[in-house]
C-alpha positions as CSV (number, residue, x, y, z in Angstrom):
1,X,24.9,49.6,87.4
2,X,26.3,52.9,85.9
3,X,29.7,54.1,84.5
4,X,31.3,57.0,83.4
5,X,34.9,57.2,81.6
6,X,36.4,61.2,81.1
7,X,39.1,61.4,79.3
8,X,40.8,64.9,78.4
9,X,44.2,66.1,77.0
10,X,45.7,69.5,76.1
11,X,48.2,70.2,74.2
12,X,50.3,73.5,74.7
13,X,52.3,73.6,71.4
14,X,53.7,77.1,72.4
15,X,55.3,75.5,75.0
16,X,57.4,72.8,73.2
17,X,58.4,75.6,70.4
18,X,59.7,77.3,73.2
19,X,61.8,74.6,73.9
20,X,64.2,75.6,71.1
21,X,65.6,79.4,71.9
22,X,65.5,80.2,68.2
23,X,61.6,79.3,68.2
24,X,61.1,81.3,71.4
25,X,62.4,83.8,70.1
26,X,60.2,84.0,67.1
27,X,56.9,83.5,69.3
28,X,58.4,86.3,71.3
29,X,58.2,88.7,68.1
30,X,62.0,89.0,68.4
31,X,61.8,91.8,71.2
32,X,64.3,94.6,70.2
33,X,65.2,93.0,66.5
34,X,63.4,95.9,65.1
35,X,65.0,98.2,66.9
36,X,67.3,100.8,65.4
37,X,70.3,102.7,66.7
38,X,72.6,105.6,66.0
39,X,73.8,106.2,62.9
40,X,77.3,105.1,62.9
41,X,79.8,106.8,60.1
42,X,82.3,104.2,58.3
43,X,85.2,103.9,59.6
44,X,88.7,104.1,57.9
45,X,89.4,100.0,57.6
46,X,85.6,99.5,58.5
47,X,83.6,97.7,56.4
48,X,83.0,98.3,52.7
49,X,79.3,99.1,51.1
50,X,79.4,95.7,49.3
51,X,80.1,93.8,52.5
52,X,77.4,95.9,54.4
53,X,74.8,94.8,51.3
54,X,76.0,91.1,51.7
55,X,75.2,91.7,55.9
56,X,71.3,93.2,54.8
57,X,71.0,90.5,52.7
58,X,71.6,88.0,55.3
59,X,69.1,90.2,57.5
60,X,66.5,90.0,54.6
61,X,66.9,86.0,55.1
62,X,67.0,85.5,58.2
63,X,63.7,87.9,58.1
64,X,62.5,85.4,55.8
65,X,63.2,82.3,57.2
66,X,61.7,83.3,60.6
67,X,58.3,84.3,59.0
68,X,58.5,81.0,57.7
69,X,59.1,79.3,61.1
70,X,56.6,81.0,62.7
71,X,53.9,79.8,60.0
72,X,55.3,76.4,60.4
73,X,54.3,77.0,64.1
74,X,51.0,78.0,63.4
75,X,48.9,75.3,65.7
76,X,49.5,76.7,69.0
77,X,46.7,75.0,71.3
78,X,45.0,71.7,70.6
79,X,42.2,69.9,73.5
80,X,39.8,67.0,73.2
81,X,37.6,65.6,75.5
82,X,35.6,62.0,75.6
83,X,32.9,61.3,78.0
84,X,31.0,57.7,77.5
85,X,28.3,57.3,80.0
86,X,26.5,53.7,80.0
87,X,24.2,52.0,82.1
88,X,22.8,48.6,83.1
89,X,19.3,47.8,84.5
90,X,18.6,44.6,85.4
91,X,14.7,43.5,87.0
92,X,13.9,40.6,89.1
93,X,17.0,40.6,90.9
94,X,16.7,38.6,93.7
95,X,19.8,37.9,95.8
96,X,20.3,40.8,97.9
97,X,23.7,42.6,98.3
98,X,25.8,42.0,101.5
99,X,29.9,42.7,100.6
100,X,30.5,45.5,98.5
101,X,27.4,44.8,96.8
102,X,27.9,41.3,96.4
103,X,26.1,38.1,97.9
104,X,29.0,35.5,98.6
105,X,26.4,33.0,99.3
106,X,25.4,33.0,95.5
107,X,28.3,32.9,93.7
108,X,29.1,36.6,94.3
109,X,26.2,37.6,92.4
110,X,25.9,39.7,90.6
111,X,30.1,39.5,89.7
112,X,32.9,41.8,90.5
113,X,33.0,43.6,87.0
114,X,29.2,44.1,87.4
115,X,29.5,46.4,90.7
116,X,32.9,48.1,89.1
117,X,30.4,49.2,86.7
118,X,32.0,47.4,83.5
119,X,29.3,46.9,81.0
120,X,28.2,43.7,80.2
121,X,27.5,42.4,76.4
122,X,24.0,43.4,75.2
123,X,24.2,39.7,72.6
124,X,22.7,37.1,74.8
125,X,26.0,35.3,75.4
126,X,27.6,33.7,77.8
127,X,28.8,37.1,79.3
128,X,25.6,38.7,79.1
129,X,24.3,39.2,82.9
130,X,20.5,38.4,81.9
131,X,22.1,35.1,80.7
132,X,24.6,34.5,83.2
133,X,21.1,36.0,86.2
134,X,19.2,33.4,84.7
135,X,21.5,30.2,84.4
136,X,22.6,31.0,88.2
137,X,18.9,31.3,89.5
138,X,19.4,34.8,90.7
139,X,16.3,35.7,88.8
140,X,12.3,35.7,89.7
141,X,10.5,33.4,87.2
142,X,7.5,35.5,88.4
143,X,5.0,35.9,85.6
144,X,4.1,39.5,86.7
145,X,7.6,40.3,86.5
146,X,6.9,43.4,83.8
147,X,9.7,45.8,84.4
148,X,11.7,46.2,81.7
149,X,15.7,45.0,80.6
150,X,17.2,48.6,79.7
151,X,20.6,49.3,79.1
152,X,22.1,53.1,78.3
153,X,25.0,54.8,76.6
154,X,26.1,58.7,75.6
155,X,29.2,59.2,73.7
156,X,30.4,62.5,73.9
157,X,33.7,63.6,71.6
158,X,35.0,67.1,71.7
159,X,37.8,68.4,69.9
160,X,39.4,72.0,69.8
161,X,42.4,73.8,68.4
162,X,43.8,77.2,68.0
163,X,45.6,77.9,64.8
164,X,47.3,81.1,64.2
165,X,49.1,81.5,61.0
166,X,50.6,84.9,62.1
167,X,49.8,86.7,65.0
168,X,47.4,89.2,63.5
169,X,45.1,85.9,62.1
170,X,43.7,83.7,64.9
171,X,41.6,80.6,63.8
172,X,39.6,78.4,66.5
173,X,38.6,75.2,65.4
174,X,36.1,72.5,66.8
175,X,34.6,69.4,66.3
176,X,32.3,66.9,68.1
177,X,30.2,64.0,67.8
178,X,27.1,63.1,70.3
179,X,25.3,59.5,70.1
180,X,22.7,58.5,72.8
181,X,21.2,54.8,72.4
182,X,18.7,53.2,74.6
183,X,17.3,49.6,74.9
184,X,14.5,48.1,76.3
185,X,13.6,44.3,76.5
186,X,11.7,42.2,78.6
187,X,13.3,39.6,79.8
188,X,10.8,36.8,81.1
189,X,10.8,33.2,81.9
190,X,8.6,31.4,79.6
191,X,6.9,28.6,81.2
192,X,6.2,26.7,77.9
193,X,9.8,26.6,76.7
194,X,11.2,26.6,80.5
195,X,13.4,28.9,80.3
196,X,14.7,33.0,80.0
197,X,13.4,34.6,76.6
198,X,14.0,38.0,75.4
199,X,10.6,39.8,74.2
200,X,9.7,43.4,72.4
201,X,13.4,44.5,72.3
202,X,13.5,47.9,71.1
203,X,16.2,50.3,70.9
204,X,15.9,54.3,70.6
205,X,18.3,56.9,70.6
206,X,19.9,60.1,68.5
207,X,22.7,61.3,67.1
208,X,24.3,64.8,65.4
209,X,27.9,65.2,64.4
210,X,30.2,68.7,63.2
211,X,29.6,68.4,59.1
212,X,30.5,70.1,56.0
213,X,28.0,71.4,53.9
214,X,29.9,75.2,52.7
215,X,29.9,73.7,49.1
216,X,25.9,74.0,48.5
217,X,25.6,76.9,50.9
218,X,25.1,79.5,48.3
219,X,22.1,77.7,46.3
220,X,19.6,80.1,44.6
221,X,16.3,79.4,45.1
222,X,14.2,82.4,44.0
223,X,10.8,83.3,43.1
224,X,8.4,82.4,41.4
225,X,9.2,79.0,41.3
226,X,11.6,78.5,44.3
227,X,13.4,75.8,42.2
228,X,16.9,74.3,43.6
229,X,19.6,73.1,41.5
230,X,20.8,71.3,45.0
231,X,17.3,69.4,45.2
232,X,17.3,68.2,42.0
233,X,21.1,67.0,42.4
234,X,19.4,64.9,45.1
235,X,16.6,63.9,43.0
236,X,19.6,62.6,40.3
237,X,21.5,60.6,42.7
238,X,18.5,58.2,43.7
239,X,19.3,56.1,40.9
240,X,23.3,55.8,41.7
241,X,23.0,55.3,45.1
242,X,20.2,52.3,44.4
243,X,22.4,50.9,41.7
244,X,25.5,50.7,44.3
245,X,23.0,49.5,47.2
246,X,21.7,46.9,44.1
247,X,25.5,45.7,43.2
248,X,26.3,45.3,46.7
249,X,24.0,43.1,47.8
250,X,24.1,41.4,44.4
251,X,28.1,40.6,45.6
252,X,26.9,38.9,49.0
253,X,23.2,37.4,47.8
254,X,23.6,34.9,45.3
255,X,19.7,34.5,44.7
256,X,19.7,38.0,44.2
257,X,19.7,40.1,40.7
258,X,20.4,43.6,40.5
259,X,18.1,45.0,37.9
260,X,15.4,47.7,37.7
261,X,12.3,47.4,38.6
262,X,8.9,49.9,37.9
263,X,8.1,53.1,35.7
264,X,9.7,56.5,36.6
265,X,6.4,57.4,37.5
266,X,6.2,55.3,39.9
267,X,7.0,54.7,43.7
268,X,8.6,51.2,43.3
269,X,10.5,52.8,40.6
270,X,14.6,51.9,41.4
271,X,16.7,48.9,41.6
272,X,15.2,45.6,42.8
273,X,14.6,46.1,46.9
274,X,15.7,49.8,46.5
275,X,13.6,51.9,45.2
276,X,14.1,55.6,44.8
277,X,12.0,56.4,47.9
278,X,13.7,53.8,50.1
279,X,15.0,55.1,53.3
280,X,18.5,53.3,52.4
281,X,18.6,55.5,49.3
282,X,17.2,58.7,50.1
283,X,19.6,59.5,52.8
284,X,22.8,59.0,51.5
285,X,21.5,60.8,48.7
286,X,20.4,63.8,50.4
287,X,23.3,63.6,52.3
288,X,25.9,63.4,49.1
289,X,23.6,66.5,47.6
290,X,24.3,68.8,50.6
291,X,27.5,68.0,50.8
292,X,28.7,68.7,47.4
293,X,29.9,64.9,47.4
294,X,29.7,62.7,43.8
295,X,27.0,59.9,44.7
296,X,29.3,57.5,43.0
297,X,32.0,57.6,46.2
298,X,29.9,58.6,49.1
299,X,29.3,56.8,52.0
300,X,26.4,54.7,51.7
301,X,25.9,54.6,56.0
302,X,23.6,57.1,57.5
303,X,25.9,57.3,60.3
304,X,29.2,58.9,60.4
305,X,32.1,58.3,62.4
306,X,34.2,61.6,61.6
307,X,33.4,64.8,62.4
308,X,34.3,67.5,60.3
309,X,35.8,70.6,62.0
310,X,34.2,73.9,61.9
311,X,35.6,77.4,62.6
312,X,35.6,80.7,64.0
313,X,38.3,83.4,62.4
314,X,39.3,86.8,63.6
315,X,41.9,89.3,61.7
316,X,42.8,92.9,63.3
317,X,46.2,93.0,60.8
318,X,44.7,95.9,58.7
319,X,45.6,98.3,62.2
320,X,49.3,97.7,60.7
321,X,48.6,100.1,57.8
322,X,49.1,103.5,58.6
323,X,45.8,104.8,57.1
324,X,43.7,102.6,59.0
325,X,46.0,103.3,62.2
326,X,46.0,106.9,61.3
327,X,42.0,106.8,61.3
328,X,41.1,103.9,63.8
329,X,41.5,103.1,67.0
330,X,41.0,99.0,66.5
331,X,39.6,96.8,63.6
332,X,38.8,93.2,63.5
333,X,37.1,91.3,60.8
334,X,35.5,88.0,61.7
335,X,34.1,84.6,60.5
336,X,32.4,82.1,61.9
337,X,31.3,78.9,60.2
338,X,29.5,75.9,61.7
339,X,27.6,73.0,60.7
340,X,25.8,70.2,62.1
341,X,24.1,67.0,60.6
342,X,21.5,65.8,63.4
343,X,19.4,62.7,63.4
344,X,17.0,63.4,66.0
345,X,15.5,59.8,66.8
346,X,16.3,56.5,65.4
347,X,14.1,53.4,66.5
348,X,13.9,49.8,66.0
349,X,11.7,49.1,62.9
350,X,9.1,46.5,64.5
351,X,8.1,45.8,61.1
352,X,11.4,44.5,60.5
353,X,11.5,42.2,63.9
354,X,8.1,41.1,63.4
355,X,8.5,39.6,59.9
356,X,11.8,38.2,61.4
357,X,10.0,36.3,64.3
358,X,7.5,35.3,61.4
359,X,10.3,34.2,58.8
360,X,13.7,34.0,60.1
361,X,14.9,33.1,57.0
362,X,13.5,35.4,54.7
363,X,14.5,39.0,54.0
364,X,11.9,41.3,54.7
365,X,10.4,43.7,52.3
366,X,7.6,46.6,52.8
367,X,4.6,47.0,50.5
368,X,6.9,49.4,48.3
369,X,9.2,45.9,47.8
370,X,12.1,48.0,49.0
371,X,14.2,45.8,51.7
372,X,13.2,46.9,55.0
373,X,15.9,48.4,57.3
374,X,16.3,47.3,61.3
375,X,17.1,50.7,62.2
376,X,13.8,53.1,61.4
377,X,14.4,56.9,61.1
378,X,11.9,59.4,60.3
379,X,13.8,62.5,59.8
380,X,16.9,63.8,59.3
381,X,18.7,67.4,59.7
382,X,21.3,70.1,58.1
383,X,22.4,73.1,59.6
384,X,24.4,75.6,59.0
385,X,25.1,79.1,59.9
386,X,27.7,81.9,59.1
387,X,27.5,83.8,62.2
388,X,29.0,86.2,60.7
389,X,29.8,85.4,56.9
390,X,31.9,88.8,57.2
391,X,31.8,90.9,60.5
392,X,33.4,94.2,61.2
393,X,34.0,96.0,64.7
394,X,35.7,98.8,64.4
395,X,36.0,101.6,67.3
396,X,37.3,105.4,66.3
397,X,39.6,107.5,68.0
398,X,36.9,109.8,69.4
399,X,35.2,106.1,71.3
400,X,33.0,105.7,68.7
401,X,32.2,102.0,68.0
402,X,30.5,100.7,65.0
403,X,29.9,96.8,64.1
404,X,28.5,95.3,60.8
405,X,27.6,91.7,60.3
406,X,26.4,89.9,57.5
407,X,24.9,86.6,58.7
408,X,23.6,83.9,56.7
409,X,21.7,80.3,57.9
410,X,19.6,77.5,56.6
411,X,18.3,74.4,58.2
412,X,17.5,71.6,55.6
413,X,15.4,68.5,57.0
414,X,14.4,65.4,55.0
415,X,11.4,63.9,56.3
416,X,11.2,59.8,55.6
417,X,8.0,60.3,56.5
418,X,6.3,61.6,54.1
419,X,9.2,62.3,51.8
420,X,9.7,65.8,51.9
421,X,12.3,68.3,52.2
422,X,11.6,71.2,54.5
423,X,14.5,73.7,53.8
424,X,14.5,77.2,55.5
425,X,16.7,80.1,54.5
426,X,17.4,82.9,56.3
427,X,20.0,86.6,56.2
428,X,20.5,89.0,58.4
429,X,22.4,92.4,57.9
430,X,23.3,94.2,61.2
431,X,24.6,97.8,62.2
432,X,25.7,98.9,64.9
433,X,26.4,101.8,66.8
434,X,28.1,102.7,70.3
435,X,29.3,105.9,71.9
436,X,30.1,106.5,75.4
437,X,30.0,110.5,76.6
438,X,32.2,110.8,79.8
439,X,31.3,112.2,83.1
440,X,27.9,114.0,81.9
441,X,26.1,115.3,85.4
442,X,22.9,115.3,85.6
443,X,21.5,117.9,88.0
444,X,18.2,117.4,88.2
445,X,19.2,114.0,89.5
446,X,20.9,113.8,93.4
447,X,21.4,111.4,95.5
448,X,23.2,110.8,99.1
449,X,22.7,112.6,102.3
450,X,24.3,115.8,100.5
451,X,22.2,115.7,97.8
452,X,25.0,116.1,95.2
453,X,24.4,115.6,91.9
454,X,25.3,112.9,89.7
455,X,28.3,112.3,87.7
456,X,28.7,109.5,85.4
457,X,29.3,108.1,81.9
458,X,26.0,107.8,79.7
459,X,26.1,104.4,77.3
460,X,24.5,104.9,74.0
461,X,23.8,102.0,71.8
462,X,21.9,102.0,68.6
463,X,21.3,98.4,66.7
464,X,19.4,98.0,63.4
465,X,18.9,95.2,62.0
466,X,17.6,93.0,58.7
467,X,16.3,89.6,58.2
468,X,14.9,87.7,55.6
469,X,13.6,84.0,55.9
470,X,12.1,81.7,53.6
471,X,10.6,78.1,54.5
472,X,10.2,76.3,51.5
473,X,8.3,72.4,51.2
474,X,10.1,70.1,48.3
475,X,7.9,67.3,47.7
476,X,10.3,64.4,46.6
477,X,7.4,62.2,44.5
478,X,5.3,64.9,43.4
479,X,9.1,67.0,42.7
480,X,6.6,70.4,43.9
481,X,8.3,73.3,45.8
482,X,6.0,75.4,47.8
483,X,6.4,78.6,50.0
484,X,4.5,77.9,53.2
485,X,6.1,80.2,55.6
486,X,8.4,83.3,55.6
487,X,9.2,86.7,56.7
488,X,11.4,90.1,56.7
489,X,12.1,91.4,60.2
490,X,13.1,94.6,60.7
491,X,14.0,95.3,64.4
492,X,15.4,98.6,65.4
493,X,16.9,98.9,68.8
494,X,18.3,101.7,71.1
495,X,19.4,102.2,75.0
496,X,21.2,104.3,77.1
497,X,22.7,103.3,80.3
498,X,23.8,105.5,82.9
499,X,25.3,104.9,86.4
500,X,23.7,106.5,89.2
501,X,25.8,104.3,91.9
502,X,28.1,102.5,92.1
503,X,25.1,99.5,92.5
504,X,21.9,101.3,90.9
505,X,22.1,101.8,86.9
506,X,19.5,102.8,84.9
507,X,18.4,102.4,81.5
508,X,16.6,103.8,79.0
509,X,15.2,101.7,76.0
510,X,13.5,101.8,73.2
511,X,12.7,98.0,70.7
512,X,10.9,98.2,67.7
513,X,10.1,95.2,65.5
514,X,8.4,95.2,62.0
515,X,7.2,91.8,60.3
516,X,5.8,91.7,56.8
517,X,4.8,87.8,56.2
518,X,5.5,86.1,52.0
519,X,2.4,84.0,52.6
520,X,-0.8,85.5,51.6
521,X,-2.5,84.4,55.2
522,X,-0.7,86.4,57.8
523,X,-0.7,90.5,58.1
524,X,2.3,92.8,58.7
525,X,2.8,93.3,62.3
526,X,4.7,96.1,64.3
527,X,5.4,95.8,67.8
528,X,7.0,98.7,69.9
529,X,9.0,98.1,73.4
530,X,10.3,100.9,75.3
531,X,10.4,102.2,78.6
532,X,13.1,103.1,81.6
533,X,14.6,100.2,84.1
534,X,16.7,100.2,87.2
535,X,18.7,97.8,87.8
536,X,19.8,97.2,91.7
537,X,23.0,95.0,92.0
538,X,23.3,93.4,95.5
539,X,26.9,91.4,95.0
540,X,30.2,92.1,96.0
């Protein structure tokens, strides 16, 4: 069976200020407060200039207090979504289906919450449907029975808002979390123990979540060593994160010590069952590092259930001074932040299930003597971009537009592997340029039965653009840093586009990209583009 639960919700929050005229005034910008009249001469018996100043003063309040309101009403939209798919698949079936895919003649297999698509427990209990199959004889005992018991889910959690302290300043915020899990299990009837076993259960899946990791985004790691202060944080919080792993189980484990174990200069080095290369300490770790988090607090599971919102931020306020408004037609700085953290695969550790099945009493170790985990992961990832860190689009009063953008990225992996950190770093500069010349005829171009000459608006846009990356190799036991890849891009871009019809444009351009490589092995390359295109557009 298969299920799917949506749920959505918005939130208009301009709508329930409105409720309130005062508020709806403010959201309104107070049409026609601003606006000023004739000048009126006092009056014999009017008022005097002291109770006119105490009638500004009130003005300058009530100013005052509705700047305040509206910044009170600064969230204006707010949406989330949640999608959960899951899925049962269940081999050997044998009854077939005969009432809304049901058999009444046994028992109503396979159950009314089982065609409504409920999920059943995935624990071997009572309530699981291999269980309840088996103990009902609605599966084949068939020893070539080899498809396999799988069940699916996908958890999906969106979450937006719009926050606008002020008009001029808009904020968009968003957050999500994604988690995908598989299982598969044979589920087999074994003849020497006479009934239903479950055999080679193993369960897969990924997982990435909105993060926070602005607080280490501006680590220097510069020639010629390529040392970061960040890595070695990480290195540092090995030990914590093993002694807290070491005191915790000490608390729950009364045969167990917590006490350290090895020579630095060694792999076993660490707490008892938690060395400093142990996947259980390595991550949170790394994870602390990046984050800008103290080791002694952080969150000690690989998995988190909170995502962190990230943002996008536009401001076009500075049109509101008259030498900008004098000089521009519109401005807007931008921001954009995001961040992800991304475990690509996790898997069921067979060493771990195997040494169960061997010793169910026992707690397993791996040659390294560090506790083995149930849950294997072999790499984990940071990104994070500032798309732009600062951008500018401004366009003049005589059309012409002009953009800057300063990006910066870098995408941090930690590979349990062969315990490493890959970390790539990258910055891009970008300018610009856009003009549009109105109604330029060309003559030597015509076209219609008349043969009349073109008239039309000819698009020029000009883009240059600079980016450096670096991929730099931190080997955790070794504590090496090596360049292996890296580059500066320069790309130089231009086109013009011009109409000929109203469905026929065509376009002149012209792409130029320049690589020079950091890495001794690899030559500078230069690759030119250009050329004309028409572009025939068949739709309404």
């Amino acid at each position: 069976n298969s299920s799917t639960i949506n749920w959505g919700a918005q939130l208009n929050l301009v709508n329930l200020y409105n409720k309130w005229s005062y508020l709806e005034d403010i959201n309104n910008q107070g049409a026609g407060r601003n606006r000023r009249g004739p000048v009126r001469r006092r009056m014999p018996g009017g008022p005097s200039d002291e109770e006119e100043q105490d009638t500004v003063k009130e003005s300058l309040f009530s100013k005052i207090l509705k700047g305040t309101s509206r910044v009170l009403m600064m969230v204006r939209n707010v949406s989330g979504t949640y999608q959960l798919s899951q899925g049962t698949g269940l081999p050997g079936f044998l009854p077939r289906p005969e009432h809304i895919g049901m058999n009444p003649g046994e028992n109503w297999a396979p159950g009314v919450g089982f065609v409504l698509g409920i999920q059943p427990p995935d624990d071997l209990s009572q309530n699981d449907i291999r269980v309840r199959s088996a103990q009902n004889g609605w599966l084949s005992t068939s020893p070539f029975q080899n498809n396999a018991f799988t069940t699916t889910m996908n958890e999906v959690i969106n979450f937006r808002a719009t926050v606008e302290p002020w008009n001029d300043l808009r904020i968009n915020l968003s957050a999500n979390r994604n988690e995908s899990q598989n299982v598969n299990a044979f589920w087999r009837f074994d003849e020497a123990l006479d009934e239903f076993s479950e055999q080679n259960r193993v369960e897969t899946g990924n997982y990435s979540i909105s993060f926070f990791t602005m607080p280490t985004a501006w680590d220097v790691s510069a020639a010629p060593d390529y040392s970061s202060a960040v890595f070695q944080e990480f290195l540092d919080n090995r030990l914590e994160i093993s002694r807290r792993l070491a005191e915790e189980r000490e608390r729950t484990d009364p045969n167990y010590t917590a006490q350290i174990v090895g020579t630095p200069d060694t792999t076993s080095y660490g707490y008892d069952g938690y060395s400093l290369i142990s996947q259980d300490v390595l991550i949170p770790a790394f994870l602390a590092a990046y984050t800008g988090n103290n080791p002694s607090t952080y969150g000690l599971d690989w998995k988190k259930s909170t995502p962190i919102p990230n943002w996008q931020i536009n401001y076009d306020g500075l049109m509101k001074i008259g030498w900008f408004r004098d000089r521009f037609q519109s401005l807007t700085l931008s921001h954009s932040y995001r961040s992800t953290y991304t475990v690509s695969s996790f898997t069921t550790n067979l060493a771990y299930s195997d040494s169960i099945l061997v010793a169910p009493d026992a707690i397993p170790r791996n040659i390294n003597g560090d506790f083995m985990n149930p849950t294997l992961i072999n790499q984990i990832n940071l990104s994070e971009q500032f798309s732009p860190l600062i951008g500018i689009n401004l366009r003049m009063k005589n059309s012409i537009s002009v953009r800057f953008d300063y990006k910066k990225d870098r995408n941090i992996g930690l590979s349990l592997a062969n315990n490493q950190v890959s970390e790539i770093k990258g910055t891009e500069y970008v300018i610009g340029l856009g003009y549009i010349l109105k109604d330029i005829r060309f003559n030597f171009i015509r076209v219609g039965a008349a043969k009349k000459a073109v008239q039309s608006n000819l698009e020029l846009k000009a883009d240059v653009s600079i980016r450096d990356n670096i991929t730099v190799v931190r080997r955790i036991v070794e504590n090496l840093d090596q360049v292996n890849a890296g580059q500066r891009i320069v790309t130089i871009k231009f086109s013009a586009d011009y109409a000929l019809t109203q469905r026929i444009t065509a376009k002149l351009f012209y792409d130029h990209n320049i690589s020079q490589y950091k890495i001794s092995t690899a030559f500078p390359t230069s690759n030119i583009n250009a050329g004309i295109s028409v572009r025939l557009s068949l739709g309404q």
